[in-house]
C-alpha positions in Angstrom: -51.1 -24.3 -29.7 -49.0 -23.1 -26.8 -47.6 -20.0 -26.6 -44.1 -21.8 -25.4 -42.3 -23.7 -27.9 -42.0 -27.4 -27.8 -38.2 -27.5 -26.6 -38.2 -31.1 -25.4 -39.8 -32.3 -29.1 -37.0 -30.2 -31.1 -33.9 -31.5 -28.9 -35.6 -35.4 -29.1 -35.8 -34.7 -32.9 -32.1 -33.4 -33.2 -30.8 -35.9 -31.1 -33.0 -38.6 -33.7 -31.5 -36.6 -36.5 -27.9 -37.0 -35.2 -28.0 -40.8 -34.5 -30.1 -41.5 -37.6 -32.6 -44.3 -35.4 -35.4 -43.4 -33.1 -33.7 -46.5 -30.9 -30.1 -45.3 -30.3 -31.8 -41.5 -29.1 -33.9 -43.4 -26.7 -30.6 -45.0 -25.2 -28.8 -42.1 -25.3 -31.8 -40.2 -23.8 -32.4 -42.7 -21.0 -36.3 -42.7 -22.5 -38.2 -45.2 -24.2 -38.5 -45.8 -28.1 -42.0 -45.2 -27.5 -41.5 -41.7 -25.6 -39.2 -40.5 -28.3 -41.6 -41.4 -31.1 -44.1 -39.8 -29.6 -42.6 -36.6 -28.7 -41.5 -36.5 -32.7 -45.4 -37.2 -33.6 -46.4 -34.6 -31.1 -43.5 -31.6 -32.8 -44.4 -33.3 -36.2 -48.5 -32.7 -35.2 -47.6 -29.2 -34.3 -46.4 -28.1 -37.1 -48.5 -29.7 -39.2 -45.8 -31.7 -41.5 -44.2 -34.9 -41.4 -40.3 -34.9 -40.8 -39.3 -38.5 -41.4 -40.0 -40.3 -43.8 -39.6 -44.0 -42.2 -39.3 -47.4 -43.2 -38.1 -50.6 -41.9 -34.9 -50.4 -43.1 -34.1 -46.2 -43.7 -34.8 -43.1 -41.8 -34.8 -39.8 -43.9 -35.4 -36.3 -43.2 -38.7 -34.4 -45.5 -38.0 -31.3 -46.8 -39.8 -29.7 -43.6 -37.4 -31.7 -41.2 -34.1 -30.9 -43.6 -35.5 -27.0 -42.9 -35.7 -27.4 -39.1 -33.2 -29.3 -38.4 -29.9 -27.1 -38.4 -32.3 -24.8 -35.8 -33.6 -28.2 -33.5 -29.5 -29.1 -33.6 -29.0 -25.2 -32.4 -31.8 -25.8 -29.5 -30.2 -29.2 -28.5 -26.6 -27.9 -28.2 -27.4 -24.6 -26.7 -29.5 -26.3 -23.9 -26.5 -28.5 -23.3 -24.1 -25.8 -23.3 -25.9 -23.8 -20.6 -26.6 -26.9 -18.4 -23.0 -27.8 -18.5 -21.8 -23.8 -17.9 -24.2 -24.5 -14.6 -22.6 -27.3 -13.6 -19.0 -28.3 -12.8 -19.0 -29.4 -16.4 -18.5 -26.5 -17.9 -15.0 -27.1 -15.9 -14.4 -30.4 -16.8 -15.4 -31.2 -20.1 -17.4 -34.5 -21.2 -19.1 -36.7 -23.5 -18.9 -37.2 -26.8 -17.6 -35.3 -29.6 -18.1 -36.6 -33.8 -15.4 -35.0 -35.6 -15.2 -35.4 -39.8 -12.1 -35.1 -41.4 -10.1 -36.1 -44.3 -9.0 -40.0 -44.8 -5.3 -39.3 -45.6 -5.4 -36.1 -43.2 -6.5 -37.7 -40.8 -4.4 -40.7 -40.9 -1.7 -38.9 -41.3 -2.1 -35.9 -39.7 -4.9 -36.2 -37.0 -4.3 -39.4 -35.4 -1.3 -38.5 -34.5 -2.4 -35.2 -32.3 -5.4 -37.0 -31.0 -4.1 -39.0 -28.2 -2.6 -35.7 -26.6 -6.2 -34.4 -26.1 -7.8 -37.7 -24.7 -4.7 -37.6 -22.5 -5.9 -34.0 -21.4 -9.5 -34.9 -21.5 -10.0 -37.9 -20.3 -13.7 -37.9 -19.7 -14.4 -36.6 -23.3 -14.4 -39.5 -26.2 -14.5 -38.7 -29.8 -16.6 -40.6 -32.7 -14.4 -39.7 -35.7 -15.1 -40.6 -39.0 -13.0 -40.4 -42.3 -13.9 -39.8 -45.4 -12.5 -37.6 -48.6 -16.2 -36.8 -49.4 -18.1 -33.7 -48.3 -20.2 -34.4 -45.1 -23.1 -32.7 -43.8 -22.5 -31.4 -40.8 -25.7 -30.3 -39.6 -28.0 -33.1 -41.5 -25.2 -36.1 -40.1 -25.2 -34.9 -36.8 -21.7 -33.6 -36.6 -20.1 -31.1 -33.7 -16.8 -30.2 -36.4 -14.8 -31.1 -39.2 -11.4 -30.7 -40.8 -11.3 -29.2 -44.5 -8.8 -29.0 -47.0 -10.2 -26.9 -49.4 -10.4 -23.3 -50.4 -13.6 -22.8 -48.9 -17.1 -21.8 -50.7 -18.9 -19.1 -48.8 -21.7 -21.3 -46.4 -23.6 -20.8 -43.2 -20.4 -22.6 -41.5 -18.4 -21.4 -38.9 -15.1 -21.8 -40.4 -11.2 -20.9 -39.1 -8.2 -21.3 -41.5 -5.2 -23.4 -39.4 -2.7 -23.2 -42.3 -2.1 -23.2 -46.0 -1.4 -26.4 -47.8 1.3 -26.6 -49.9 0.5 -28.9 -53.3 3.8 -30.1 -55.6 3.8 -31.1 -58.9 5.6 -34.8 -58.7 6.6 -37.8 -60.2 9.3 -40.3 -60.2 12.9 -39.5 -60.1 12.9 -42.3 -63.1 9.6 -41.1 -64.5 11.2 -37.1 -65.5 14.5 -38.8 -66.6 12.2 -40.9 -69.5 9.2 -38.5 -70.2 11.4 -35.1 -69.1 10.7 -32.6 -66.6 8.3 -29.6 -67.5 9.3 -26.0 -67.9 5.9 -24.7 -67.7 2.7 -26.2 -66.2 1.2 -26.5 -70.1 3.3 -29.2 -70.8 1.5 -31.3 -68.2 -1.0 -31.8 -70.8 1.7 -34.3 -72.5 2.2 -36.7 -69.5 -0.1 -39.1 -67.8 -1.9 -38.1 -64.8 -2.3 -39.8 -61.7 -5.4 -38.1 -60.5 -7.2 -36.9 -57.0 -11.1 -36.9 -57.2 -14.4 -37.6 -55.2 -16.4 -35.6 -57.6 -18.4 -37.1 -61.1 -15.8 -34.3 -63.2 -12.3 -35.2 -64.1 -9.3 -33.1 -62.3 -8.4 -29.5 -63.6 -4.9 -28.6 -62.3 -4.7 -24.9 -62.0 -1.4 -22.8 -61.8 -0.6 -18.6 -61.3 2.7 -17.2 -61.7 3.3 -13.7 -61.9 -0.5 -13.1 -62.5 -0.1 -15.7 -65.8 -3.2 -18.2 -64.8 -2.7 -21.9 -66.6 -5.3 -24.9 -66.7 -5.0 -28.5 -67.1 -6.8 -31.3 -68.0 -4.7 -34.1 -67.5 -5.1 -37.3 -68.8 -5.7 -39.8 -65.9 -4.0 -43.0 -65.9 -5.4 -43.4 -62.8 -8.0 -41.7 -60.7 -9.0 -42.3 -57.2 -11.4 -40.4 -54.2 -7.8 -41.0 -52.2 -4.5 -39.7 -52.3 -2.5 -42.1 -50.1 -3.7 -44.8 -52.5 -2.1 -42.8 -55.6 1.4 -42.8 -54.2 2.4 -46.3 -55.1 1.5 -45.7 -58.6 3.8 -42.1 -58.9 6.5 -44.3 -57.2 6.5 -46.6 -59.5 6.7 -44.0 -62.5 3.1 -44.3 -64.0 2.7 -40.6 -64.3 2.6 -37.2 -62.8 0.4 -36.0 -59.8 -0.8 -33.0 -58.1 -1.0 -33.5 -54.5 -0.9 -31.8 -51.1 2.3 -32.0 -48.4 0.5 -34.4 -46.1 0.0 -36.6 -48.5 3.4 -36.6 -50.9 5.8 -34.7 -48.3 7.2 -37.9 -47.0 8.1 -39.4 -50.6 9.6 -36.3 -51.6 12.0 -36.3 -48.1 12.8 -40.0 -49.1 14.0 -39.1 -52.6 11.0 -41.3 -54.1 9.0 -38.4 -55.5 10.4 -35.4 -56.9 8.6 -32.1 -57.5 8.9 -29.4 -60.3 7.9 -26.4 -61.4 8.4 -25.1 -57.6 8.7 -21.2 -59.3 4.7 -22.0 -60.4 1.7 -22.0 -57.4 -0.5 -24.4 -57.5 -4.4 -23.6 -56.2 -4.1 -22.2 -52.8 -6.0 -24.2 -50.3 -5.7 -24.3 -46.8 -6.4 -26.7 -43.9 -9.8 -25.7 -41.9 -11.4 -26.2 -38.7 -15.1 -26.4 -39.3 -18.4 -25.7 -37.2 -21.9 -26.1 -37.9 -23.4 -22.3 -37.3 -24.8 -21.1 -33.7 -23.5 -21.4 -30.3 -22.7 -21.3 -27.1 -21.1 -25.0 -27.9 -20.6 -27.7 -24.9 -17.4 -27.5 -23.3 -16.3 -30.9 -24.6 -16.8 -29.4 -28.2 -14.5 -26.3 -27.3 -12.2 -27.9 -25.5 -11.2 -30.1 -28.9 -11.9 -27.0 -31.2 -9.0 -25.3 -29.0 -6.8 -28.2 -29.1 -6.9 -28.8 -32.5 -6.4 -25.1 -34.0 -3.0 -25.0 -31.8 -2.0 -28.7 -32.5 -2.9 -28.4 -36.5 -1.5 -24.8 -37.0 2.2 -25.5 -36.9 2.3 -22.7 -34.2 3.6 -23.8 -31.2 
């Protein structure tokens, strides 16, 4: 074996990773199909394990490619952050950046920021993809995401923006039939309209005054999306717990109204996201920069 690692064979194999086909790396690597399969065989015969498993229809990683390839993503993006700080790059930021984030945040929220940025940047494109599920990161080949969450402890590189404010709401017409709660137990008598991309049902959670409350409401609907839920409070099927960016409108309107604004619901917080490792390409910076001071509410 040589003493010098295969560099070329771990940024082929991130790149692979990222695109998830052995045919859109070799277009976006100027090479053949044939020279990136066979600088994956050549990492793959150096190590001595396999790190796809491949059929004709479905790339996935092995164990001993899911272990390497957070590090081969490290190699591949600190290569292209030194080239870039050695060229006039580093000054003028470019490419392609995949950003994750939120479907309603993002709707709401992101787009609207977004064009400010490729207004600044105009040689820098992003590949942005919503969902309310969890995305890997590292595994899916992304440069960032945007959370709302209160965070888990991970290998992330993580910065809090902002808190996010949840309310308790419902119809105006849906508290003067049912009544409006005094205290967050009494949730457990209405009908919930409920937020969820996990297998277990809701749990709304409440402090005041160090006093800690749970619910369990009982859904009358439940959906992996929160924009979709608004209808439904609107027109008075039950109660919800849901974040500013989502219900802040409707509550400005007058179509949603919150209580129990003396109780605090979870905290969670909107944040900027980073697989681990750096330095990071100045494209990737440049929108990491943009967005903490466009998503912070500081001016």
């Amino acid at each position: 074996m040589s003493k010098l690692p295969d560099l070329e064979g771990l940024a082929v194999f991130a790149k692979v990773v990222e695109l998830r086909s052995f045919a859109a790396a070799a277009d976006e690597l100027s090479m053949s199909k044939a020279t990136v399969s066979k600088a994956v065989t050549r990492l793959e015969e150096r190590l001595g394990a396999r790190l796809f498993n491949r059929t004709s229809r479905r790339l996935a990683l092995t164990d001993a490619g899911q272990s390497l390839v957070e590090r081969a993503t490290r190699v591949l993006a600190e290569a292209q952050a030194a080239e870039e700080e050695a060229s006039s790059q580093s000054s003028a930021p470019r490419g392609v950046v995949r950003l994750a984030a939120p479907m309603s945040l993002g709707i709401t929220t992101l787009g609207p920021v977004l064009p400010g940025f490729l207004a600044a940047y105009p040689e820098v494109s992003i590949d942005l993809h919503l969902s309310d599920a969890t995305v890997d990161l590292v595994g899916a080949g992304f440069d960032m995401a945007l959370r709302v969450a209160s965070l888990p402890d991970s290998s992330l590189v993580a910065r809090r923006l902002r808190s996010v404010t949840r309310y308790v709401v419902a119809s105006p017409g849906y508290w003067e039939l049912h009544g409006r709660p005094r205290h967050p137990a009494h949730l457990a008598e209405h009908r919930g309209v409920t937020y969820g991309h996990q297998s277990a049902p809701e749990t709304w959670r409440f402090t005041q005054a160090g006093e800690e409350v749970s619910i369990r409401p009982r859904a009358a609907i439940r959906a992996n999306n929160g924009d979709v839920l608004v209808p439904s409070l609107v027109a008075g099927i039950g109660v919800a717990v849901l974040p500013d960016f989502i219900v802040g409108p409707a509550i400005a309107e007058g179509k949603l109204e919150a209580v129990l604004a003396d109780w605090t619901a979870a905290p969670i917080a909107l944040h900027l996201v980073m697989p681990p490792g750096g330095p990071r390409p100045a494209r990737v910076e440049a929108l990491a920069a943009y967005l903490a001071k466009a998503l912070s509410g500081k001016s």
